[in-house]
N, C-alpha and C positions, 0 to 999 in steps of 0.2 A: 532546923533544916530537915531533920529526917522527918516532920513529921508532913512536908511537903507534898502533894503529889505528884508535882514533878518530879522531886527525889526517891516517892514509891514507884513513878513508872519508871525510871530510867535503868534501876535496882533491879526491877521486874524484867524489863526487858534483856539489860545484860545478863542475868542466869539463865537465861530460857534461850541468847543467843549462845555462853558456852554448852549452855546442854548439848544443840542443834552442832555447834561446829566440834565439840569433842565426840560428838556421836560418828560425823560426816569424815572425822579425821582417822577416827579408831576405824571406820568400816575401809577408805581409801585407804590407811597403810596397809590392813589385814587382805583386802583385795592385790594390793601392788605386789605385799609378801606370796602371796598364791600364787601371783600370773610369773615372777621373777622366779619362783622354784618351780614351777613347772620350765619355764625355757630349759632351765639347769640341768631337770629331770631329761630332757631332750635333748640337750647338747651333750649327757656324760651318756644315754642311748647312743649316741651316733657315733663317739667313739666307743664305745663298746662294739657295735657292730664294725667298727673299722678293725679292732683288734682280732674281732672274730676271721674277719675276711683277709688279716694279715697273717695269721697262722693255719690257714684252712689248706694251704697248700701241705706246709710240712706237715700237718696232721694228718692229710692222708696220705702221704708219702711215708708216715711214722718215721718221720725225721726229730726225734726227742731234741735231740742239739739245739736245730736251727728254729725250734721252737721255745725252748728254755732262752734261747738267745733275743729272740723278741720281746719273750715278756720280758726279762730283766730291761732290755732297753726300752721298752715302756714304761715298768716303773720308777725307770733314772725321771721320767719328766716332772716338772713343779709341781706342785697340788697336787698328784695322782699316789694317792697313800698304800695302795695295795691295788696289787693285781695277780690271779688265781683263777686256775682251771679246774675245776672239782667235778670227778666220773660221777655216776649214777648213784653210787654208794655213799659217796658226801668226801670220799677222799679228795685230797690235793693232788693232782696231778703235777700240775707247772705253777708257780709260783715266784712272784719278782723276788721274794721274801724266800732263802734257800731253805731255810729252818721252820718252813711251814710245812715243805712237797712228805709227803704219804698222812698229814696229819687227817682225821676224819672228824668233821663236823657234824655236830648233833643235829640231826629234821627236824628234831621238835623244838630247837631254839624259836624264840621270835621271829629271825629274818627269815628262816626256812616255813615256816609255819603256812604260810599262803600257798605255799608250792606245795607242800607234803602234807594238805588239810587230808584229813583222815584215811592216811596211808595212801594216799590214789596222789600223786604227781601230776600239775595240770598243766595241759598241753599248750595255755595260752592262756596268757595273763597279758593285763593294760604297764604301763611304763609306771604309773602310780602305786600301781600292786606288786609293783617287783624292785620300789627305791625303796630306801630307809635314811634316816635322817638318826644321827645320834651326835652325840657326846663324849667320845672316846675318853677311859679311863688316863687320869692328868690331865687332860689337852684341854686345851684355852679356846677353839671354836668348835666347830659343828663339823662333821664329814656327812657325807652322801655315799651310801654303799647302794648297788644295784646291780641288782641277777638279772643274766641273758643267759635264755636257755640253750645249748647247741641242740640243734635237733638232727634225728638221723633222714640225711638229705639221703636219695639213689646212689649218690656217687659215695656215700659212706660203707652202706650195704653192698654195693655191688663189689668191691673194691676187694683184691683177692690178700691184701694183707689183714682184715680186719673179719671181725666173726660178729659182727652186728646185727642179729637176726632183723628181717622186715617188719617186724609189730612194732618192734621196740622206737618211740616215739621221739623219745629224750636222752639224748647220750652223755648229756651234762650241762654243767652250767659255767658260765663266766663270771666271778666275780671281780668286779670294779669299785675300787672305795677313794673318793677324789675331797679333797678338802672345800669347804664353804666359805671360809674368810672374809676373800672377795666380797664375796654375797652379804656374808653378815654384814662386812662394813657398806655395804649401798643400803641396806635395810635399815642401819642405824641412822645412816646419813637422810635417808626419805623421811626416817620417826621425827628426826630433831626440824629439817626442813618443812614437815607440815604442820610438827609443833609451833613453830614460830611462826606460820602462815593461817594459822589457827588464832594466835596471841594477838597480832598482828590485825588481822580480820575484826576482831572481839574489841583490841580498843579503837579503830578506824570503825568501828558501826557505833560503842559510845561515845564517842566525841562526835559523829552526827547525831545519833540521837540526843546527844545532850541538849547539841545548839538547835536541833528540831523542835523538840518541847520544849526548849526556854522562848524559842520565837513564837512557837505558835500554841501553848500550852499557857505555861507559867508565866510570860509577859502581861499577855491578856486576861488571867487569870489576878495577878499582882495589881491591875486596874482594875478589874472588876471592886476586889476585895477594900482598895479606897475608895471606890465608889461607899461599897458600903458604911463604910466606915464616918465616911465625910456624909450620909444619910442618917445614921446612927445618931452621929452630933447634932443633927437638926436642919444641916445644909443643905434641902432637900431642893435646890439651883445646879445642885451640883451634877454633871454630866460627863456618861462616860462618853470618850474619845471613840472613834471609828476604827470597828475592829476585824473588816473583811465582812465576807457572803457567810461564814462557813455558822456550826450551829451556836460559836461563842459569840460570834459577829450579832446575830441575832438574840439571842440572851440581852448581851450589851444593850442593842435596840429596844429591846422588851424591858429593860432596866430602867432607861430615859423615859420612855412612856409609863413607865409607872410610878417614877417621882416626877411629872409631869401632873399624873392624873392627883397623888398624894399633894403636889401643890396645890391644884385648884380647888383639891376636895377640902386644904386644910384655909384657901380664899374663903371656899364656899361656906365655911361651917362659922368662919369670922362673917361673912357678908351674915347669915341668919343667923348668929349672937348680933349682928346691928340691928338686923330686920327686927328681933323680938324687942331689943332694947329701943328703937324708934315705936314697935307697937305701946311700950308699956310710956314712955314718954306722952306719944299722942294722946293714949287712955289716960295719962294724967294730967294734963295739961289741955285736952278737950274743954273741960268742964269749966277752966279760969276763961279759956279765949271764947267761951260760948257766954260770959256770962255777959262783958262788957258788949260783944255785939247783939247780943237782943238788946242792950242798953240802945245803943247806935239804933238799929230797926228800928223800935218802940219809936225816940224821937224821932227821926227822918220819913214813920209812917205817917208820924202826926203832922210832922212840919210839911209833907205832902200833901193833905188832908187843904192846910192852911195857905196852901199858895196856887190853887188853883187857876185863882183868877193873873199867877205871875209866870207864862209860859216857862221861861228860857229859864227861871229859880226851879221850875217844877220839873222839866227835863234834867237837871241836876243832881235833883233830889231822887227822880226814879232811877238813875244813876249808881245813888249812892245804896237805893235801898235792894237794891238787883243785886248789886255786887256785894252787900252783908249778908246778903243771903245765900248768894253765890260761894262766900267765904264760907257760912257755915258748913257749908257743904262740900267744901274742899277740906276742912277740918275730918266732916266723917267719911271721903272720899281715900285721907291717910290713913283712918282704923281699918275702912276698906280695903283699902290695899294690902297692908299687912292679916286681916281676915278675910281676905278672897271673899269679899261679899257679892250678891247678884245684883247687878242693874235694874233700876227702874226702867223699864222701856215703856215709851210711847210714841204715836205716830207725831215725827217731826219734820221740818222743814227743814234740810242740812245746811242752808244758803243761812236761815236765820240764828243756828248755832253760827257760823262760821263770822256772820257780823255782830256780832256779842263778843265773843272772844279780839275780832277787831277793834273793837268801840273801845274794852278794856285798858287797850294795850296802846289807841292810838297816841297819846299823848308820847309817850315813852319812844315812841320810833318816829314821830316827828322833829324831837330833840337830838335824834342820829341823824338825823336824815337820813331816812329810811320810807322810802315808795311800795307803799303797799298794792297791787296790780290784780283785781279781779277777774278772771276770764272766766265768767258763770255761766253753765249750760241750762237752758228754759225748759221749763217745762220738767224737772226733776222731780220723779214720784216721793212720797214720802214715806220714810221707813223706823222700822221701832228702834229706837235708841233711846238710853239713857241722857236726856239734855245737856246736863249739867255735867256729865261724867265724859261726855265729846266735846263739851264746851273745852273742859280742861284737857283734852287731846291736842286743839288745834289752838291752844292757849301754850301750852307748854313750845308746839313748834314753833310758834311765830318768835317766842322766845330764845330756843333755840338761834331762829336765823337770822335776829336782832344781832344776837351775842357773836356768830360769826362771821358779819358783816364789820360790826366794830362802830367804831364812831366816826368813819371818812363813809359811809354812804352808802345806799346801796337801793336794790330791789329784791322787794316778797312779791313772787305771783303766785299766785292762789288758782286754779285751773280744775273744775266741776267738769263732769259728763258721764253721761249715761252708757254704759257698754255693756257687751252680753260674752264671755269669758266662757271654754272649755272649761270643766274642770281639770283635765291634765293641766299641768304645771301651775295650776292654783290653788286647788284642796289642800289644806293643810292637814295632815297625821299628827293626833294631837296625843294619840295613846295606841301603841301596839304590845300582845304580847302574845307569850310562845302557847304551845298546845296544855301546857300544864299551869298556865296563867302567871306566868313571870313578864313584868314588865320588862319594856326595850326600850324605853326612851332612853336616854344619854343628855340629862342636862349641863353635865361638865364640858361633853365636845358639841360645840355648837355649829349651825351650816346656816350660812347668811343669819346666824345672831339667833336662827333656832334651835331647839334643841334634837340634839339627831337619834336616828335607830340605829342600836349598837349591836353588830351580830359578829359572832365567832365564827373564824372559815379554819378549816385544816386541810394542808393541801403541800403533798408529798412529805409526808410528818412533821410536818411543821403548821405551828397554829399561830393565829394573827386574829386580828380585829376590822371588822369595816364598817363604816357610820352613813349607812344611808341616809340622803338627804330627806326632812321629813315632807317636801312639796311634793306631793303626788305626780309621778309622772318625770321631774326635775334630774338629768342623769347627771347628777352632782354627788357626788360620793366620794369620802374619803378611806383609802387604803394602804395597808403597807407591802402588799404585794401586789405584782398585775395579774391578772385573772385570765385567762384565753377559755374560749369555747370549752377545747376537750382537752382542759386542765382536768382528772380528776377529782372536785371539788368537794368537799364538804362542808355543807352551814349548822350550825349548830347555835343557843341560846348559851348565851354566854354564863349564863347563873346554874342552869342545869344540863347543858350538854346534851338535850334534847336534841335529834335532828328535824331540821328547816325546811330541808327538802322534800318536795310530794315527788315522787316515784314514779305515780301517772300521768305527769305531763312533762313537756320538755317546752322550752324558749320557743314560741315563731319564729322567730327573727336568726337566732342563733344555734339553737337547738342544743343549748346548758343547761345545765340543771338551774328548774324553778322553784325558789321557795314561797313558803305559803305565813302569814303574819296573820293573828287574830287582829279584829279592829274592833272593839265593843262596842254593840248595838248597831255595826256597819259591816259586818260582812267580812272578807279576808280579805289583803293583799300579797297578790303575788307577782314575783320580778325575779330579774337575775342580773348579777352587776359585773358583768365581763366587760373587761378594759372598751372594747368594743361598740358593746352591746348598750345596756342596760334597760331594759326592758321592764312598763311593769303595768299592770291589769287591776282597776278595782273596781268589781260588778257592780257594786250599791253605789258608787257616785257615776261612772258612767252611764249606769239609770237613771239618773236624774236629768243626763243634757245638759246644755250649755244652761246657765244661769246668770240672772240681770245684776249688774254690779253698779254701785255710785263712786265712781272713782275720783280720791280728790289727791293732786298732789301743791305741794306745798313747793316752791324752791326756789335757792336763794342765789346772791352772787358773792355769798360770803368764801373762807379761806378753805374750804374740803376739806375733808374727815381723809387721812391715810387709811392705804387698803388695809393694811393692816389691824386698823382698827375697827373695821368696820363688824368684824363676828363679836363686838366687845359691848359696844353701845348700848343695849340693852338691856344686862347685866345691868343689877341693882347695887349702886353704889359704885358704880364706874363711871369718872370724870375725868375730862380733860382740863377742866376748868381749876385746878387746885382745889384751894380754901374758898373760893367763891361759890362752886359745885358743891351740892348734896350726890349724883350721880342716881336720883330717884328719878326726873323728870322721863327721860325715855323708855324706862321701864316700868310706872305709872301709865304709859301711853301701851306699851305691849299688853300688863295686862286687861286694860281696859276693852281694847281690839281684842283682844283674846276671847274677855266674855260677850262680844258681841260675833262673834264666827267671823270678824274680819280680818286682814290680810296689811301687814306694812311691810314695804322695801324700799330700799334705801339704793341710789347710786350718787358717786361723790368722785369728782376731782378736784384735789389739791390745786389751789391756786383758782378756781374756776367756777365752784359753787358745789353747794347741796340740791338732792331732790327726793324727797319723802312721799310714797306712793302709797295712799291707803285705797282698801278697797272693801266698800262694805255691804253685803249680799242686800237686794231688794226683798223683803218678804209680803208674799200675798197674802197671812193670813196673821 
C-alpha cells in the first residue's frame, strides 16, 4: 500500500494541507490575540480617562480627601488590580493601595522607561506605548498596567491654589493595572476552537481527497495496471474499459490501440511465417506438379496433333492443353505471389481473357445453376496485361461468386465499358514518406482493404494518430479526435516527429494548416483533414488529366460480405470459408491489380449480392 501513488499523493497532499492550515491558524489566532488586546488596551484608556475626569474636580480644589476617596472606590471594582497617582517625581500621590501613597518609583524601571527615554519626559505617547502587559510575581494570569499622563491644562496653572508654573507640560501620571483573565480565557478558548477547526478542516479535505484519487486516480489507475498485466500474459484481446475525456481516459485509449495494433502485428507476422512457409512449400512442390503435367501437354499436344480431322475431340483436347498450361502457370503465378514477381504484359483483348476464365469454369456453374450474363462494351481498345495472370483475377471472381451464390442458383453478370476517370478519388498512393524519408504507409490499418497513411497529430498536448485514406482525393480518413479549422494543429511523422506541415501555404477551402507527403518519383502530396474539410492537391497526377479506364465489374446475387468485413477480404489468408478457404484468392487478385496500376472496389449487401469493380488504366504506349 505505501508504495501506491495514490497513497504517495494523499500523504503529500495532507502535510502540505496541515502545513497551510497550521500556518493559516497560527497567523488568525496571533492576528485575533492583537486586535482583542488592542480593544483592552482601549477600554482600560477610557477608563483611565474616566478616572482622570472623576478626580479633576477635587484636584483642583486640592481636595486630598474626596480624592483619596475615589480612588479607593475604584480600586474596590473586579479586575482593577491598582490604581495610583504619581507627581512629576515618580512619587505616589493617591493610591487605592494606602501603603503604597509617598512610595517613589524608579524612571528608569521598564514601564517608565518610554516616558523618561533619556531624561526628557515625552509629552505624547500612542495607548500601545504607555500599556504593559506582565506577569505579576505569584499570579496565575496576566495584568495590563497603563500610564495616562495628566497634563498641566490653563485651569491647573491658572488656579490660585496650585504653583504649577506654564512650561511645565506634565504634572503626572495615572497609573492603572486591571487583570486579563478574561482575556486569556477567550484567547485560549479561540486557540483550542481553531485548533479543532484546523483538525477538523485537515481530516474533512483527506477523506475528499481520499475518495477523489481513489475515483479518479487509483480506480483507473488499478485497470490500467490489469490491463497490463492480462498483456503481459499474452491476452493481448484484452481491453481497457472507458475511462472518461481526461489524460488517463486517453492513455486507456492509447492502450486499446496499441494491443490492437500488437494483435495484428502479431496476425501479421503469423500470416508471413504462412506466406514464407506456402513460398517454400510451392518451391518444393513446383517441380513434382510440373513434372506430371508436361506429362499431360506432351500427350494431349500430340493427341491434338492426331485428331485434326475430329473437330468436337480436338476442341477438347485444345481445352485440355490451354488449361495445363494454364496450370503451369498458376503453379509459378503462387512463387509469384509470394516473390512479388513482375507481369508479363502484352497487348490483349480483355473480353478474350474474360471468356477463357469462363469456358474454365463453365461446367462447374452449370451444375449450380448458375447464369452467367455478359454485358460487353464494343469496340474496347486493347491494353498490356499479363494474360494469364488476369485470367486468374477474373477466375478467382467468378469463383468467388459461384461460392456465394451456393447451389439454389443464381446470376454472374460480367459488365465491360470504356470510361474516362479524374484522377481524384482514383489514383491510388502506393508509397508516401516524410522529409527525412520514413515511410507512411500503415499496412496494419486498412481503408476500404488498403493500406492507409499513418500520420501523428498533437493538438492541445495531446497526441493521437490519423490514417489518411490512400485514394487520392477520397475524404475518408480515420481519427481519434475531430479536427476544426483553427484547432492549433500539429502533423508530425510518426517514426521521427518531424513536422508535416509547410508554413507557406494554408487550406483553400479551409484555411488549416497543410501538410506536405513525399511521393517517389511523383511529386508531393498535400491536404489537410479537418472534420470539415479535407482537402488535398497532387500536382504530378492532376498533370496528367482525366485518364482512359477498362472498367469491369463482376456481380453476383449471392449472400454479401458484412460491412464489417469488408477492410479484411484482401488480407492474405483471410476466409470466410473455414477449412474449404486458403484465404489467398483475393489477395492473389490485389496483388496482381496492384502490379498492373489498377484499381479494385468492392460494394456488398448482405442478403442481396456482391459487386467487384476493377479498373484498369488504357496505355498508349
Amino acid at each position: 500500500m505505501f508504495s501506491k501513488i495514490a497513497f504517495k499523493l494523499i500523504i503529500t497532499t495532507s502535510l502540505l494541507a496541515i502545513l497551510i492550515f497550521s500556518g493559516f491558524a497560527f497567523l488568525t489566532i496571533r492576528s485575533q490575540n492583537a486586535l482583542l488586546l488592542d480593544q483592552v488596551k482601549n477600554f482600560v484608556n477610557a477608563q483611565s480617562e474616566t478616572i482622570k475626569n472623576s478626580t479633576k474636580v477635587a484636584m483642583l480644589g486640592n481636595n486630598r480627601e474626596v480624592t483619596h476617596a475615589i480612588i479607593r472606590t475604584i480600586g474596590q471594582q473586579p479586575c482593577i488590580r491598582q490604581v495610583r497617582i504619581l507627581n512629576k517625581e515618580g512619587r505616589v500621590i493617591y493610591a487605592a493601595d494606602s501603603s503604597q501613597i509617598n512610595m517613589v518609583v524608579d524612571k528608569k524601571a521598564e514601564a517608565c522607561y518610554s516616558c523618561h527615554e533619556s531624561n526628557q519626559p515625552l509629552s505624547k505617547l500612542s495607548i500601545s506605548e504607555r500599556a504593559r502587559i506582565y506577569l505579576p510575581p505569584g499570579g496565575t494570569s496576566r495584568v495590563m498596567g497603563l500610564i495616562n499622563p495628566i497634563y498641566n491644562e490653563p485651569s491647573c496653572w491658572k488656579a490660585p491654589c496650585h504653583a504649577h508654573p506654564k512650561t511645565q507640560t506634565v504634572l503626572g501620571v495615572l497609573d492603572l493595572t486591571v487583570c486579563l483573565s478574561k482575556v486569556d480565557r477567550e484567547i485560549k478558548a479561540a486557540k483550542h476552537k481553531m485548533a479543532l477547526l484546523a483538525l477538523v478542516s485537515i481530516l474533512v479535505l483527506a477523506i475528499v481527497l481520499w475518495l477523489l484519487v481513489k475515483q479518479l486516480v487509483d480506480q483507473p489507475v488499478q485497470k490500467l495496471l490489469v490491463a497490463t498485466r492480462e498483456v503481459a500474459s499474452g491476452n493481448l484481446n484484452y481491453k481497457v474499459p472507458e475511462l472518461g475525456n481526461d489524460e488517463l481516459g486517453f492513455l486507456a485509449r492509447s492502450f486499446n490501440i496499441m494491443t490492437q495494433k500488437l494483435t495484428e502485428a502479431r496476425q501479421q507476422l503469423f500470416q508471413i511465417d504462412k506466406m514464407a512457409s506456402l513460398g517454400r512449400l510451392a518451391a518444393g512442390v513446383a517441380h513434382e506438379i510440373n513434372n506430371p503435367l508436361t506429362g499431360i501437354l506432351t500427350y494431349a499436344s500430340f493427341l491434338l496433333k492426331r485428331t485434326k480431322d475430329q473437330p468436337e475431340i480436338n476442341k477438347d483436347l485444345e481445352v485440355i492443353v490451354r488449361e495445363t498450361m494454364r496450370s503451369r502457370e498458376i503453379v509459378k503465378g503462387l512463387l509469384d505471389f509470394a516473390r512479388q514477381s513482375i507481369p508479363k504484359k502484352i497487348r490483349t483483348d480483355i473480353h478474350q481473357v474474360i471468356e477463357r476464365a469462363i469456358t474454365v469454369l463453365e461446367n462447374q456453374l452449370l451444375l449450380n445453376h448458375i447464369q452467367v450474363k455478359k454485358q460487353f462494351s464494343e469496340n474496347l481498345p486493347q491494353i498490356l496485361i499479363d494474360p494469364n495472370q488476369m485470367q486468374q483475377v477474373f477466375t478467382n471472381l467468378i469463383v468467388n461468386a459461384g461460392q456465394a451464390i451456393g447451389q439454389g442458383g443464381g446470376t454472374i453478370t460480367i459488365t465491360t465499358a470504356l470510361t474516362r476517370l479524374s484522377p481524384y478519388g482514383i489514383a491510388q498512393i502506393r508509397q508516401a514518406l516524410c522529409p527525412k524519408g520514413h515511410e507512411l504507409m500503415d499496412e496494419q490499418t486498412r481503408i476500404d482493404g488498403l493500406p492507409s497513411i499513418k500520420l501523428k497529430i498533437r493538438l492541445n498536448g495531446k497526441e493521437s494518430f490519423v490514417h489518411l485514406d490512400p485514394i487520392y482525393g477520397r475524404k475518408n480518413f480515420k481519427s481519434e479526435i475531430s479536427i476544426n479549422e483553427k484547432d492549433p494543429v500539429e502533423i508530425l511523422c510518426p517514426k521521427c516527429n518531424i513536422s508535416l506541415i509547410d508554413k507557406s501555404k494554408k487550406c483553400p477551402e479551409c484555411s488549416a494548416p497543410v501538410y506536405t507527403l513525399e511521393i517517389p518519383g511523383k511529386g508531393q502530396l498535400q491536404g489537410c483533414f479537418t472534420s470539415s474539410c479535407g482537402w488535398q492537391y497532387w500536382e504530378y497526377i492532376e498533370k496528367q488529366g482525366p485518364r482512359d479506364y477498362i472498367e469491369i465489374k463482376v456481380s453476383d446475387t449471392g449472400c454479401g460480405i458484412p460491412p464489417e468485413l469488408i477492410n479484411k477480404i484482401f488480407d492474405p489468408f483471410f476466409t470466410t470459408k473455414g477449412q474449404q478457404g486458403t484465404g489467398l484468392g483475393l489477395a492473389v487478385i490485389w496483388g496482381i491489380l496492384e502490379n498492373h496500376e489498377g484499381i479494385i472496389s468492392v460494394e456488398s449487401k448482405v442478403g442481396a449480392g456482391t459487386t467487384f469493380t476493377i479498373h484498369l488504366p488504357v496505355n498508349l504506349d
